[in-house]
N, C-alpha and C positions, 0 to 999 in steps of 0.2 A: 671602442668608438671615440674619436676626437671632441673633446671639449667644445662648447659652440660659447659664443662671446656675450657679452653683455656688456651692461650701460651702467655697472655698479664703479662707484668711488672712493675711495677712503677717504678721512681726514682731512687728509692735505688734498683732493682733488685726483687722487692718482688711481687710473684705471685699477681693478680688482679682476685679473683675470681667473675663472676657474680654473683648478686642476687642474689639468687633465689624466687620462687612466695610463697606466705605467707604459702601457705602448707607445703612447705620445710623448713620454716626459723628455725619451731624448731626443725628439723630431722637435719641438718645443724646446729645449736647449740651443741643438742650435740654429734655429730663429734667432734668438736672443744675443746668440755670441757674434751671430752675421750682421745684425742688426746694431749691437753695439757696437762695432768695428767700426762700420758707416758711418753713425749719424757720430762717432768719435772721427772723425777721418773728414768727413763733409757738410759737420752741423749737418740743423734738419733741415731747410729748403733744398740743401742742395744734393741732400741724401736720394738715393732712386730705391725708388721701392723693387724695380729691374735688377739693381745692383745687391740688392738685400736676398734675391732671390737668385740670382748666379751666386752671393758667396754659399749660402746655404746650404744649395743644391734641392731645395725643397718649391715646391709649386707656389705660386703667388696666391691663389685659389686656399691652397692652406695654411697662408700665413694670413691671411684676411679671415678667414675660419678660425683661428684663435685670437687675431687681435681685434679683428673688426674694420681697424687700416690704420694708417700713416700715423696720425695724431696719436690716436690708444697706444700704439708697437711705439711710437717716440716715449711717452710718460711713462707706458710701463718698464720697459726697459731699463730709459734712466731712472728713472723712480725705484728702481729695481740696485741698482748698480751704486747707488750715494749710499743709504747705509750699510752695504758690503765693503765699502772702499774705505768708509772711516771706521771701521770696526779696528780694535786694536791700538788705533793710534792714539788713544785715549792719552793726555800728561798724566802720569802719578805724581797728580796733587796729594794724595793720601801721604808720601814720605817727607812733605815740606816740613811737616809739624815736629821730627824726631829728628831732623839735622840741626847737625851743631854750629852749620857756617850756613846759613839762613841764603846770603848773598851766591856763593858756589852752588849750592841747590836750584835755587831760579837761575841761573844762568845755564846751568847745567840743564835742568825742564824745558823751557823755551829754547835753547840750541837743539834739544833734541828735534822740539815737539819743532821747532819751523823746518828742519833737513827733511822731515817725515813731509811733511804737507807742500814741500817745492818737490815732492816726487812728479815725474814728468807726469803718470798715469792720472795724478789726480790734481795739477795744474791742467790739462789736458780737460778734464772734465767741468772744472773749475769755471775753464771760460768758456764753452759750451753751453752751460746753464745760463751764467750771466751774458749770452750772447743774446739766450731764445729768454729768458727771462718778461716780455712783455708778450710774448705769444704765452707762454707757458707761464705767469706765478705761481703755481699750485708747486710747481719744480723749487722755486726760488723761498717759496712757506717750507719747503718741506727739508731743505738745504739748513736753512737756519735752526730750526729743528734740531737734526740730528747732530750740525755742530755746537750746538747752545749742549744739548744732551751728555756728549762726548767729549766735549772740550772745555766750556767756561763753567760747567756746574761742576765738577770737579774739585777745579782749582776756586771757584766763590768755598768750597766747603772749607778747602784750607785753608786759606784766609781767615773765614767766620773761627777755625780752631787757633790757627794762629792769634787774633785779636783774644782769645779768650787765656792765651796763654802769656800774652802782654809782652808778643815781640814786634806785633803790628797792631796801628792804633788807625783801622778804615771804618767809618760812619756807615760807609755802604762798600759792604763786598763785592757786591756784581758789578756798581762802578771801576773798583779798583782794578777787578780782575779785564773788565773792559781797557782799561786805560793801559793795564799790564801788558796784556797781547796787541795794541796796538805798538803798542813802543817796541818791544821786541817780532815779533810773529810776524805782525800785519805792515811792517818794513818791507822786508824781500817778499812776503806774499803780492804785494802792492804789486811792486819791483818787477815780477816773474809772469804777473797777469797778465801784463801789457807791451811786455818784452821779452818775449817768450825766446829769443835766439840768445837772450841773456847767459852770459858763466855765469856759474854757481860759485862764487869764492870764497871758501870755507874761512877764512882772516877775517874778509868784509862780514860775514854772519856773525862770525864771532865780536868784531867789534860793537857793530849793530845791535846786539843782543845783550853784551855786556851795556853799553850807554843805557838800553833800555831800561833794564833793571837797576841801574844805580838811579837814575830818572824817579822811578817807582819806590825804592825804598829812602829814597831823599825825601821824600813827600808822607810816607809810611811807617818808615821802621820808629819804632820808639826808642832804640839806641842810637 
């Protein structure tokens, strides 16, 4: 029997759809995959619920039977697909503290970590969110979230280890590390939001990246 829907929420606001029993899971997959394709393709006003049910091939009747309709299948979905997307991409701020060239390390982390994050799939989703963000904040709580989670707690740790080992002298490590990914990361992130037909030019990141951190350890380093 197919899962029936409900009006339950998480934390952040985001739909709680039940299970459903192994018969459904793949009928219920791809919903999801049809569903993400669209409202990735047409935001959500302009998403068809028609056209979520042509990709599918699944009855409208039973995708309303598990999501309940339009809004629910939008938050769950995306709400579904942000912490899968940033899974991974995590900086290993954990090796900052046992490099020898402090300087080549961060530029090396933040070069990676921005190439990873102007990935098309998750630029793409990026401004999605921040499109429906006033229909949807629960998307926009739950975004910050998982990148505060995956991204700048990390790197606050190594900081907080660095200071202790007296190669960086920060009062407040969440600041720092804030001020750190703005100067390098939140550059071409900015850049890529809003100008999405933008090249990618691996020179321009790299110069961008380098300024940023010499930026940061001019203000930081205690050597």
């Amino acid at each position: 029997m197919e899962a029936e829907t409900s009006n339950a929420t998480d934390e952040y606001g985001i739909p709680v759809i039940p299970g459903p029993s192994d018969a459904a899971q793949r009928k219920r997959q791809v919903i999801i995959d049809a569903a993400a394709a669209e409202f990735l393709a047409e935001g959500y006003s302009a998403a068809s619920m028609d056209a979520i049910t042509s990709r599918s091939g699944v009855s409208k009747a039973t995708i309303y039977k598990h999501f309940g309709n339009k809004e629910r299948l939008f938050l769950a979905v995306i709400g579904g697909i942000l912490p899968r997307t940033y899974a991974g991409l995590e900086p290993c701020g954990s090796t900052l503290a046992d490099a020898s060239d402090l300087r080549a390390a961060l530029i090396r982390l933040t070069g990676d970590w921005a190439a990873l994050l102007l990935r098309r799939d998750i630029m793409t989703l990026r401004r999605l969110v921040i499109g429906e963000i006033d229909r949807f904040p629960q998307l926009g709580r739950l975004w910050y979230q998982v990148t505060y989670d995956m991204n700048n707690k990390p790197l606050i740790e190594a900081v907080t280890e660095l200071n202790r080992l007296g190669k960086l002298d920060t009062p407040d490590p969440a600041l720092a590390v804030q001020q750190l990914v703005a100067a390098t990361v939140g550059v071409p992130q900015l850049v890529h939001t809003f100008a999405p037909a933008a090249e990618l030019d691996p020179a321009e990141l790299t110069r961008v990246v380098t300024s940023g951190v010499d930026l940061f350890l001019a203000r930081y380093a205690t050597a």
